[in-house]
Structure formats: C-alpha cells, structure tokens
N, C-alpha and C positions, 0 to 999 in steps of 0.2 A: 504494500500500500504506500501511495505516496502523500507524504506528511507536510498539505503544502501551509507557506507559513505567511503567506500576502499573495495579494493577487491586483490585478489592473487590467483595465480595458484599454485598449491602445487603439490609436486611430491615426489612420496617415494619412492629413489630409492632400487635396490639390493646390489651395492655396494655405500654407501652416497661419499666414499673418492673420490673416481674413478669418481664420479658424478661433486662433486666439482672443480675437477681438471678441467675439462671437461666446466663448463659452466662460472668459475672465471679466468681459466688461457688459456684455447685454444680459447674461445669464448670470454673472456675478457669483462663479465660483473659486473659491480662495485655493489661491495657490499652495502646494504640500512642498512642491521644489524645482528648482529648473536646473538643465545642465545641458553643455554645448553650448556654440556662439551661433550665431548669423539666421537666418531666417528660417533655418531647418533643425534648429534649436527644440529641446525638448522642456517642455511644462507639464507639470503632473498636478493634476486638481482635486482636491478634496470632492468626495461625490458620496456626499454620507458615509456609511463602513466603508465603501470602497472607493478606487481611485478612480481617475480618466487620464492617461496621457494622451497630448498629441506634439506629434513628434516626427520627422522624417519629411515625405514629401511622395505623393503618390501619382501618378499620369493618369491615372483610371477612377471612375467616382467609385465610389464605396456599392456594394452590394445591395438591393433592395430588401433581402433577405436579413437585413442587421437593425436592431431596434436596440435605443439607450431605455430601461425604465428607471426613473427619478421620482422618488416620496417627497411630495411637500407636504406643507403645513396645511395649506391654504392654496388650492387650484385656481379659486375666481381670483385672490388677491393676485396668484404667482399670472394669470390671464391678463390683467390691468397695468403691471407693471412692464409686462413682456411687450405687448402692445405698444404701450409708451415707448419702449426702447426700438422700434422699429422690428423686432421680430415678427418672423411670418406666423401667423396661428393655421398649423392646418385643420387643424377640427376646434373647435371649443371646449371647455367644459360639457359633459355629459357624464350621469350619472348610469352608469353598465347595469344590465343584468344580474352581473355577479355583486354589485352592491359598493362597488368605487369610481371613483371619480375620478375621471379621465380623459387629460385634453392632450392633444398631440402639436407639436412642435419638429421642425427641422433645422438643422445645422445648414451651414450654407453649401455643402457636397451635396445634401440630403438628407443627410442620415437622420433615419424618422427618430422623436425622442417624446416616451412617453411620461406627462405629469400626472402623477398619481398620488390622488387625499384619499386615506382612509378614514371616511367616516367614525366616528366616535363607539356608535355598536357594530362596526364591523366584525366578525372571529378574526381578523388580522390582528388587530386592538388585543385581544385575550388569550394567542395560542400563536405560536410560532409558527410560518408557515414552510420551513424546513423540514 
C-alpha cells in the first residue's frame, strides 16, 4: 500500500499569467508557495485541505473531462463577488437533487470549476463523506 503523505492538483495552463490572475486575484486564493522564475513559474494555492498548483505551460487546452470541486461558505455570496470580478458564471447557483448547492465557474483554458454550499442539514454536515 502506498502511504501517500500530501497531494495537489496540478494544472498547466496555456496562458500561466492569465491563469494566475484568475485563480490568486478574481478567485482570491492564498498562496501556500511559489518556486521558479519567469512566466512558467510555479504557484501552489491553498484550496481548503488540499492544494492547486499551476505551473508549467501547456499548447493544448485542458480536457473537458476535468472538473475542480470547491466548498464554500456561501455560493450566492461567492456568485456576487465572482461576478463583480468579471468572472464568467457558467450556471448559477442551483440547489441539486442531491441537496447542495451548486454553481459552476470556468478558469480561463476552461476548466469547469464547481462551487459547492452545503446546506446546514445536509449528511455532509454530520458524517464524512469518505
């Protein structure tokens, strides 16, 4: 068995600048650390438990197959602010079937990213969903 001891989602975008902007200044997630120089320079972002880097530099857009999910506090607030910042909303808030709350967003390659409130009596709230 392998005993893993951290983990990160890595992303390489086509434009890294355009990238950064995008997920440290519209999205306003705090930086964990950066390393390397020049444009292809790597930043690794706080993303609740886990990380996000992006880092590198990619010719090809990202898969349609790849989704970020992100827990906010507050979806309509995290909707109001996002907007303000010029981000795209691709869906709005909507409350699922399954009972969360769920608005989707795109990074500027694409790559879809979902906002996700759990509701107060959700079993997410009460039981781990691990």
């Amino acid at each position: 068995m392998v005993h893993v001891l951290s983990g990160r989602t890595l992303l390489r975008p086509t434009d890294p600048e355009r990238s950064r902007f995008f997920y440290g200044e519209q999205l306003g997630l705090a930086v964990s650390r950066e390393f390397g120089t020049g444009p292809e320079r790597g930043t690794v972002y706080f993303l609740g438990g886990g990380f996000l880097e992006v880092s590198g530099r990619s010719d090809v857009a990202p898969s349609p197959a790849v989704r970020l999910w992100m827990q906010v506090e507050d979806v309509s607030a995290a909707h109001d602010e996002l907007r303000a910042k010029g981000v795209e909303i691709v869906r709005p808030p909507v409350k699922e079937p399954w009972g969360l709350i769920e608005m989707w967003i795109a990074d500027p390659d694409g790559t879809r990213i979902v906002l996700v409130e759990v509701p107060p009596d959700h079993p997410l709230r009460y039981r781990s969903a691990i």
